[in-house]
BAMIDREN-224410 format. One record per residue: z, y, x of N, C-alpha, C in turn; residue in one letter; residue number from 1. Coordinates in Angstrom, 2 decimals, decimal comma, padded with zeros to 5 digits. Each point is the difference from the previous one (the first is absolute). Layout:
residues N
n.w = Z&n.v = Y&n.u = X&ca.w = Z&ca.v = Y&ca.u = X&c.w = Z&c.v = Y&c.u = X&residuo = A&num = NUM $
...
//
This chain:
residues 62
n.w = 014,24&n.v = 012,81&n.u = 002,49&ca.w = -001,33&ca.v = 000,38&ca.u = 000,45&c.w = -000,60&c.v = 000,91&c.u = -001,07&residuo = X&num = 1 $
n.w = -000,56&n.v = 001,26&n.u = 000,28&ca.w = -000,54&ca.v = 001,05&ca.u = -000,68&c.w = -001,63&c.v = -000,18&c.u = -000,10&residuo = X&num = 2 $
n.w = -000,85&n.v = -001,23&n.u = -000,27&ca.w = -001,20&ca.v = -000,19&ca.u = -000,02&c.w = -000,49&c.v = 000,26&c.u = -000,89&residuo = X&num = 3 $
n.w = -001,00&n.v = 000,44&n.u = -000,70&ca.w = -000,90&ca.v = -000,17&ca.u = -001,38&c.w = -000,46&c.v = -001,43&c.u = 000,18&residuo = X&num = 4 $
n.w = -000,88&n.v = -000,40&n.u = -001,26&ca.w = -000,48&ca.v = -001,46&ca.u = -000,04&c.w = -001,16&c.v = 000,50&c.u = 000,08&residuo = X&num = 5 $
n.w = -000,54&n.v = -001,12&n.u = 000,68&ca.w = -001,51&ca.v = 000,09&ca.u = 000,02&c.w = -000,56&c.v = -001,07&c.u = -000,46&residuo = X&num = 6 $
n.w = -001,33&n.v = 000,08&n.u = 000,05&ca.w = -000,61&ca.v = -001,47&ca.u = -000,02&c.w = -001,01&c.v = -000,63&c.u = 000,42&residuo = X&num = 7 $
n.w = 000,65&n.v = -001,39&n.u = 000,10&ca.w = -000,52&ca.v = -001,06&ca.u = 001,52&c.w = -001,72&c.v = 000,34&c.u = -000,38&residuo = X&num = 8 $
n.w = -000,82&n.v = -000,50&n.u = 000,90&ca.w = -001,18&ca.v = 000,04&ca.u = 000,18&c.w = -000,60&c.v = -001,33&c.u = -000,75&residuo = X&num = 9 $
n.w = -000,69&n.v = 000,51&n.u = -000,89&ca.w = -000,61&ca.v = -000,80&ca.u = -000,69&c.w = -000,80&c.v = -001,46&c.u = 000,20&residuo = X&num = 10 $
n.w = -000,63&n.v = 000,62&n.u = 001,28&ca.w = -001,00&ca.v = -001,01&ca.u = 000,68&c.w = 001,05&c.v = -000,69&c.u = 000,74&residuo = X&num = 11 $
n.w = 001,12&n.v = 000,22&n.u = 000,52&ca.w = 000,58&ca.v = -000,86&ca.u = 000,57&c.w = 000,73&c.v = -001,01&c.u = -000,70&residuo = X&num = 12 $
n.w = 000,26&n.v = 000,71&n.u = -000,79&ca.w = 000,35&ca.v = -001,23&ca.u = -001,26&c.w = -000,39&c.v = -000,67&c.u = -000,53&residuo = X&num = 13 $
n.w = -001,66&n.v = 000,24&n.u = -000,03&ca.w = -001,33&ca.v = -001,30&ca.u = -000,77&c.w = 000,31&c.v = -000,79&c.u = 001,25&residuo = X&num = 14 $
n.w = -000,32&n.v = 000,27&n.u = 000,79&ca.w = 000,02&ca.v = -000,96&ca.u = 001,34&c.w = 000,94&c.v = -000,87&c.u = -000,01&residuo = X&num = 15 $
n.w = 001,13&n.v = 000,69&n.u = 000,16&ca.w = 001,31&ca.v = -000,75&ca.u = 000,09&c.w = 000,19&c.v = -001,45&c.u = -001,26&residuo = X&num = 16 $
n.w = -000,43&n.v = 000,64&n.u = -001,29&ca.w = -000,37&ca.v = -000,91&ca.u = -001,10&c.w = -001,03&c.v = -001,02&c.u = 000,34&residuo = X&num = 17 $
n.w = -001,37&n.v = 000,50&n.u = 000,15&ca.w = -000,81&ca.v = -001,43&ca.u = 000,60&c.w = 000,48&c.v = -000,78&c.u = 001,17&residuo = X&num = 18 $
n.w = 000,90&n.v = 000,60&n.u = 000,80&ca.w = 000,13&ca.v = -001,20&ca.u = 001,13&c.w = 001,17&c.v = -000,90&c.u = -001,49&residuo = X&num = 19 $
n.w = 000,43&n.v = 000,28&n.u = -000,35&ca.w = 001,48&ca.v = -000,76&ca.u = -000,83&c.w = -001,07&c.v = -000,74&c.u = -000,62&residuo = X&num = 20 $
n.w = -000,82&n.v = 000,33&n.u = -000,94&ca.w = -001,03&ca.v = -001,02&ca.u = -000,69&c.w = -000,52&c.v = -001,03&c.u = 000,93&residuo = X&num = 21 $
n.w = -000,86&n.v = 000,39&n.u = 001,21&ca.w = -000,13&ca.v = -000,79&ca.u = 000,93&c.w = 000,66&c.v = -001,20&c.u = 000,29&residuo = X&num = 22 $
n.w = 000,98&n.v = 000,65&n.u = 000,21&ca.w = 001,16&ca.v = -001,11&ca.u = 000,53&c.w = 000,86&c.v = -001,10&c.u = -001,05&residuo = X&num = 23 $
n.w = -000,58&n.v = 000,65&n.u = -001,52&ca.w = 000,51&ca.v = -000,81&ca.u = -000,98&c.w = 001,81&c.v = 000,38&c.u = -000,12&residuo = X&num = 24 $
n.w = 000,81&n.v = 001,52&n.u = 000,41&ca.w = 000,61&ca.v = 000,22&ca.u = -000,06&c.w = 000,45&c.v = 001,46&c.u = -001,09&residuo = X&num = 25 $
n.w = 000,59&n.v = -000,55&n.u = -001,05&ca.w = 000,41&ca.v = 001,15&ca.u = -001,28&c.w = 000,41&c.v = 000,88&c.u = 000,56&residuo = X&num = 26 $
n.w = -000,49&n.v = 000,98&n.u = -001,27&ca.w = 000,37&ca.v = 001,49&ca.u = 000,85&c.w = -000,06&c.v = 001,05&c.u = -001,55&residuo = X&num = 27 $
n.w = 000,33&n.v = 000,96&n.u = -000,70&ca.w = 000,07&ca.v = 001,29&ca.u = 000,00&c.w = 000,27&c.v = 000,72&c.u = 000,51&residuo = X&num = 28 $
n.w = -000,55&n.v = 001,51&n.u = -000,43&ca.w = -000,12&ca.v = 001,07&ca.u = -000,03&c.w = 001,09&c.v = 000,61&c.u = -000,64&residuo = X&num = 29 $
n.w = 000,73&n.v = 000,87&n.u = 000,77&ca.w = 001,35&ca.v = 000,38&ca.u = -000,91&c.w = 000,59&c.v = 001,62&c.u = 000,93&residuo = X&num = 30 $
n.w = 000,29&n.v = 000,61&n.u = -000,86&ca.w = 000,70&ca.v = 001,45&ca.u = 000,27&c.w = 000,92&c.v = -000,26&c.u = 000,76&residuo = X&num = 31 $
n.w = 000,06&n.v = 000,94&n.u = 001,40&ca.w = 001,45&ca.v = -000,22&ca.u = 000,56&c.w = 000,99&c.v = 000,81&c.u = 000,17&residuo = X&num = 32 $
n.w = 001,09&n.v = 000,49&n.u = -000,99&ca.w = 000,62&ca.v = 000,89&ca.u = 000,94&c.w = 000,64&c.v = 000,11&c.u = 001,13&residuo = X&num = 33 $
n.w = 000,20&n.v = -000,69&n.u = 000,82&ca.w = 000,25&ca.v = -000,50&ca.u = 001,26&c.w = -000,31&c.v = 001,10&c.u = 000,89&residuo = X&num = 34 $
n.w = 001,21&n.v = 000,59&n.u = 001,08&ca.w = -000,55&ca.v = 000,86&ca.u = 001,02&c.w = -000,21&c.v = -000,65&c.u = 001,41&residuo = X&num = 35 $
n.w = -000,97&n.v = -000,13&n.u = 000,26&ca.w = -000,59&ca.v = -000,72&ca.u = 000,88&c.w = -000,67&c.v = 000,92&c.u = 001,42&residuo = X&num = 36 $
n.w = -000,65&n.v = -000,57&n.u = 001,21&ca.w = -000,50&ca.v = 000,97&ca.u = 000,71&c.w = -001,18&c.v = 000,11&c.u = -000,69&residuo = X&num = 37 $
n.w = -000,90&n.v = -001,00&n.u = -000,44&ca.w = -001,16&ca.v = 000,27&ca.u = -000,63&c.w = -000,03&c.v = 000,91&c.u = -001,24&residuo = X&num = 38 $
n.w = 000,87&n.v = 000,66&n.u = -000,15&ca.w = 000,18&ca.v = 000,94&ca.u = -001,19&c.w = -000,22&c.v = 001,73&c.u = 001,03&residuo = X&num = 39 $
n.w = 000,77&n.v = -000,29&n.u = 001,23&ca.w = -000,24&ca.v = 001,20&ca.u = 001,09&c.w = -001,33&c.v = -000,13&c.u = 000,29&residuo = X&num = 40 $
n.w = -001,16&n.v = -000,87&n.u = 000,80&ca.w = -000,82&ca.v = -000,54&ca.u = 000,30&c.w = -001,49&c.v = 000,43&c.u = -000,73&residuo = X&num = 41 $
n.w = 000,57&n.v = -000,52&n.u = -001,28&ca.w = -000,93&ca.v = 000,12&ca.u = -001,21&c.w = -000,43&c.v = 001,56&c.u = -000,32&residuo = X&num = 42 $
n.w = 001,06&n.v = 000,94&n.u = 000,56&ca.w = -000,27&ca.v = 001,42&ca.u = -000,09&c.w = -001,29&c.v = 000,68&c.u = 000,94&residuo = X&num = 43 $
n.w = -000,36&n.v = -001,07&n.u = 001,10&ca.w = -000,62&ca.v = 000,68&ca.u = 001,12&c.w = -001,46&c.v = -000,89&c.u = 000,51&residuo = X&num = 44 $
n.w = 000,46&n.v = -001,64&n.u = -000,79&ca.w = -000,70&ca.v = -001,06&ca.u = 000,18&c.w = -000,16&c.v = -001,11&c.u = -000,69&residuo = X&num = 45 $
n.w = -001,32&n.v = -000,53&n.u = -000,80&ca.w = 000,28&ca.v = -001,19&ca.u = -000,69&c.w = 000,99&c.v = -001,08&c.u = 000,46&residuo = X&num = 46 $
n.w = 000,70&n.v = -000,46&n.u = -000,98&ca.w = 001,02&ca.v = -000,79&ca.u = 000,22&c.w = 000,32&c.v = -000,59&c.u = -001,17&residuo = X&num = 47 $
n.w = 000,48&n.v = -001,51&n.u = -000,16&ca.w = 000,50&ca.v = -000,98&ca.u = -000,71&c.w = 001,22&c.v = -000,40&c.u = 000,18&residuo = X&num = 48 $
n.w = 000,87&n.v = -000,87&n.u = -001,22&ca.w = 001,13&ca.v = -000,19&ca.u = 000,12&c.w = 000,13&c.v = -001,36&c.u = -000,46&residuo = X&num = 49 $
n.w = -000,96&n.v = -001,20&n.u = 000,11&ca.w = 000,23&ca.v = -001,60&ca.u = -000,32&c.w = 001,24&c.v = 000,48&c.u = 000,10&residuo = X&num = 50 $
n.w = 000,91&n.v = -001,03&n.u = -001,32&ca.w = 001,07&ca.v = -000,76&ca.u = -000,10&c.w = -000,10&c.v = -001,74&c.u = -000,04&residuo = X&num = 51 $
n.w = 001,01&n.v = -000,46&n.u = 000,70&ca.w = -000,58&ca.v = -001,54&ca.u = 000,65&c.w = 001,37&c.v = -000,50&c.u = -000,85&residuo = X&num = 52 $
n.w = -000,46&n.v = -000,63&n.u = -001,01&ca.w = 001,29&ca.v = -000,98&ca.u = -000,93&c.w = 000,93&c.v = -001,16&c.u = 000,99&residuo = X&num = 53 $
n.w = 001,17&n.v = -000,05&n.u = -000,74&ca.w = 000,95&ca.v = -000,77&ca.u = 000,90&c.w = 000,75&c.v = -000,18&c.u = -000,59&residuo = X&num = 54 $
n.w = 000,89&n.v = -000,79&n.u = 000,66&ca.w = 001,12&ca.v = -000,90&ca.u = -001,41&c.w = 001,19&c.v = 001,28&c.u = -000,07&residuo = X&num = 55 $
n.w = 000,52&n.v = 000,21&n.u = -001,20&ca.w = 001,06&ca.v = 001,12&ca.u = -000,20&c.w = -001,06&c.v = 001,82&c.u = -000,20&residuo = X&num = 56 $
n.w = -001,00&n.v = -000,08&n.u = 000,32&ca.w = -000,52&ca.v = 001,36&ca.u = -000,30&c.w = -001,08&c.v = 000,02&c.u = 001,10&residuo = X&num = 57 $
n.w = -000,82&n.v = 001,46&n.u = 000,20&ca.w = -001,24&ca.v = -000,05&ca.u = 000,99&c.w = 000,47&c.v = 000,46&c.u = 001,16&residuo = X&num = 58 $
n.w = -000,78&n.v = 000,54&n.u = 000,77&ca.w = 000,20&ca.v = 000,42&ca.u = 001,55&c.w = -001,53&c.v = 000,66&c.u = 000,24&residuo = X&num = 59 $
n.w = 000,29&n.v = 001,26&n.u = 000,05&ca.w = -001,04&ca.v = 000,87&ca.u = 000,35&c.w = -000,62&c.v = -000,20&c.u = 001,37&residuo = X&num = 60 $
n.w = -001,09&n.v = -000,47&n.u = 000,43&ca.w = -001,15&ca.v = -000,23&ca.u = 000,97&c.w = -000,53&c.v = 001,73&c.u = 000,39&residuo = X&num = 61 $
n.w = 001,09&n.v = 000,27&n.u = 000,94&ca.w = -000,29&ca.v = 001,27&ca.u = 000,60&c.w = -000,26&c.v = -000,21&c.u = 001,41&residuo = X&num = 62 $
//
């Protein structure tokens, strides 16, 4: 994939963070290099990339 990186939308990411506080569920904030659709997405439209922890590594919530 020939994408530039962009980056996720800010506000969607406070959000995404207070619901995790909310819910009493840990969370950082972390760089992704990951090519994702929200990396296409993010070029044209706010967009986020939650990663959801799991046993052996994460799983991107696309």
């Amino acid at each position: 994939m020939d994408v530039k990186p962009v980056a996720m939308d800010w506000e969607m990411n406070r959000l995404v963070g207070k619901i995790a506080q909310e819910k009493n569920i840990s969370y950082q904030d972390m760089v992704s290099g990951a090519g994702h659709d929200a990396q296409v997405f993010g070029s044209f439209c706010p967009a986020c990339l939650p990663f959801i922890p799991r046993k052996g590594g994460h799983q991107p919530f696309t």
